[in-house]
N, C-alpha and C positions, 0 to 999 in steps of 0.2 A: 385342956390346952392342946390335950394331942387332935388332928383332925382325921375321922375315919376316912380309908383312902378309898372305898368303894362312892364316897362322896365327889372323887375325882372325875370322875366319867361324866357327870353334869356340869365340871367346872374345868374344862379343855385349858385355859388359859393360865389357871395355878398349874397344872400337870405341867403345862410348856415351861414354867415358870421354875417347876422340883427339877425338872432334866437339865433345863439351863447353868442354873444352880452347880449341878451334882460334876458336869461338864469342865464348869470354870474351876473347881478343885482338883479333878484330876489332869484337865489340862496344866494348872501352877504348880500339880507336885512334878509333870514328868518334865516341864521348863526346866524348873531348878536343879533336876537331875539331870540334864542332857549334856555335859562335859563328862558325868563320870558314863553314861548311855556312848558318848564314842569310845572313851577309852577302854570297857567291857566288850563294845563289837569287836573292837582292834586285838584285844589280847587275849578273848576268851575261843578255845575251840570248838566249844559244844556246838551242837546244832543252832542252826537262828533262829529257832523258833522257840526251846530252850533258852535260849538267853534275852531273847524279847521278853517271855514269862517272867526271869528272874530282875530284869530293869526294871517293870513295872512293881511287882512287887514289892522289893525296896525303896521305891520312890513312894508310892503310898504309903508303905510301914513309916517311911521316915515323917509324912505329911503327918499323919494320925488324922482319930475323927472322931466322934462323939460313937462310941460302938454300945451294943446291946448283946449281949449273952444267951445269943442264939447262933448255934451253925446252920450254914447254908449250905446245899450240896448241888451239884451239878457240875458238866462238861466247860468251866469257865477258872481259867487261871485265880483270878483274885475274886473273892465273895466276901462280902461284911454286911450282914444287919447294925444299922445304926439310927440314929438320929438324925434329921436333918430340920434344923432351925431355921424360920424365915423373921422378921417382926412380925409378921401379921399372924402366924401358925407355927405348928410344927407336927411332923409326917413319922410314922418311920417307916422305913425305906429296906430294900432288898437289893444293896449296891451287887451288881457281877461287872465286871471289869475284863476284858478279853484281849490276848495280847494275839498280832502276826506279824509275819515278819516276810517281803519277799525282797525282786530284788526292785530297785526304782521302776524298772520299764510298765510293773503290774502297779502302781501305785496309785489308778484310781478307780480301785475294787479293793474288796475286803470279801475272802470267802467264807460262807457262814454253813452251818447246819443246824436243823430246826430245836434243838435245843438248847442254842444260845439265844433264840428271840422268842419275843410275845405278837408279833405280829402275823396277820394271815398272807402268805407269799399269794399272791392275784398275776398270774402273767402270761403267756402264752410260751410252750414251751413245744419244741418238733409240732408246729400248727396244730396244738392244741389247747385249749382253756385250762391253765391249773388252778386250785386256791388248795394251798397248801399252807395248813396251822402249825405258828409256833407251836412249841410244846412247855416253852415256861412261861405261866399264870402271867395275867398281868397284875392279878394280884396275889401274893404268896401266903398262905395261911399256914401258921407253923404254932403248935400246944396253945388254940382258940388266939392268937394274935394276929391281924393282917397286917402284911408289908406290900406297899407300893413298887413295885419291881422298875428298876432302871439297868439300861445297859450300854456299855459303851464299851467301845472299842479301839484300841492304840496298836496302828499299824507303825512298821519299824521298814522304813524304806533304806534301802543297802545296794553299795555293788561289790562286787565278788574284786576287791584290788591282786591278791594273788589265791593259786587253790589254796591256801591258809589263810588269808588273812580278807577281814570283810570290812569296808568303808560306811559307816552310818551316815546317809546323806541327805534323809530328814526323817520327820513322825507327824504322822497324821492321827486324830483322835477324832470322835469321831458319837453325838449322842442317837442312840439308834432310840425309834418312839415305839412308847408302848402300842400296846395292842390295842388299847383304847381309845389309841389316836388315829386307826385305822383309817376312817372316813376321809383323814386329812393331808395323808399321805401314799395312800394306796390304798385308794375308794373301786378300783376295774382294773384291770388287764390291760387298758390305756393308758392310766395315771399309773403310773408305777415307780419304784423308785430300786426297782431289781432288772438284773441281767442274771443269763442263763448261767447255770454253775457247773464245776467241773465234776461230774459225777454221770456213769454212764448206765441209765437204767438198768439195760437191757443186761447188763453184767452185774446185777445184783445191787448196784452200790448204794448207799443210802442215799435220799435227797440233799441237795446242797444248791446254795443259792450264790452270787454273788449281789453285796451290797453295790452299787454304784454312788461313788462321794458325788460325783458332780448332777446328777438327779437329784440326790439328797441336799444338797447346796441351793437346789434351784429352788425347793420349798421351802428350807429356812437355812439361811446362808449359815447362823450361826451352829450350825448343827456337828458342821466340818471345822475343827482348828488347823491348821496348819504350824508347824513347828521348825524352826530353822534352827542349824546349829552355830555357834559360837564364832564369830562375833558380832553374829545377825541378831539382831532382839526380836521379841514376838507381838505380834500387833494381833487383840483379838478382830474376830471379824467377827460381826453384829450383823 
């Protein structure tokens, strides 16, 4: 029943099909969380990037999912090995889920570092050629099991209303492609679906990339959700 997920790489079209999928679940848990998502920006003080983490969290804890009793480790807020079910098959999966939080004006990037993705960063950076490798697998092998890695990401767009107090003025989610999808999305240092990230070599600091949503949009529009808050509804976009 289950399909070996090294079989993905021959079949580009179910992959598109697992991320889509995994996308529209965590896009409808953070929907139906997004009234108690304002009133947490508004009355929480922790940090925003802290309280981004603990939104998401919750809203997935509250979705649920078909899970598998395996931990996951790495630099990414939410991790679940689980199940994911189609009619035609069924995968299992190495959900990581990543939360950010800036204020609206950054709102179409997402800053990443190489080991929250499986893909190879291809760009030109200070006029030079990089191709810089994720560092998680695009497929996860964990006690002789392989897990399909997917990863997405839920930006928390904000503006600062007073120094206390932060307005939630939308979320963008957002399915980043495997590493296996490479070819299709960042095939050269032309095709790219990266801008330069905030990280300054020359001072030691580790790589960092940023994602660009509206590149990402251009190769599959459905890739980027958009999220409006209440009493806006949300329309996916396909």
């Amino acid at each position: 029943m289950l399909i070996d997920p090294r079989s993905l790489g021959a079949d580009l079209g179910r992959l598109e099909q697992i991320e889509k999928a995994s996308l529209r679940m965590v896009v409808q848990a953070i929907y139906d969380y997004r009234e108690s998502a304002v009133e947490i920006f508004r009355e929480e003080s922790d940090l925003v990037a802290d309280i981004g983490e603990d939104i998401t969290r919750d809203a997935l804890d509250r979705m649920g999912m078909s899970k598998i009793d395996q931990r996951l480790f790495g630099k990414i807020d939410y991790k679940q090995a689980r199940y994911l079910f189609h009619p035609e098959y069924a995968v299992k999966q190495a959900l990581f889920v990543d939360s950010k939080a800036e204020k609206t004006s950054g709102q179409r990037t997402a800053t990443l570092q190489t080991s929250q993705f499986s893909l190879t960063v291809r760009q030109i950076r200070a006029n030079e050629t990089v191709a810089i490798p994720g560092s998680l697998p695009p497929i996860l092998r964990l006690r002789d099991e392989e897990y399909i890695t997917t990863t997405i990401f839920v930006k928390y767009n904000y503006t600062e209303a007073t120094p206390q107090v932060n307005a939630l003025d939308s979320i963008t989610v957002a399915a980043l492609p495997n590493g296996l999808l490479q070819e299709m999305y960042n095939p050269n240092t032309d095709d790219t679906i990266w801008l330069a990230g905030r990280n300054a070599p020359t001072l030691g600091e580790a790589f960092r990339v940023r994602l660009s949503f509206p590149r990402l949009k251009a190769k599959a529009n459905w890739r980027v959700q958009s999220i409006l808050l209440p009493p806006h509804l949300f329309q996916w976009a396909d």
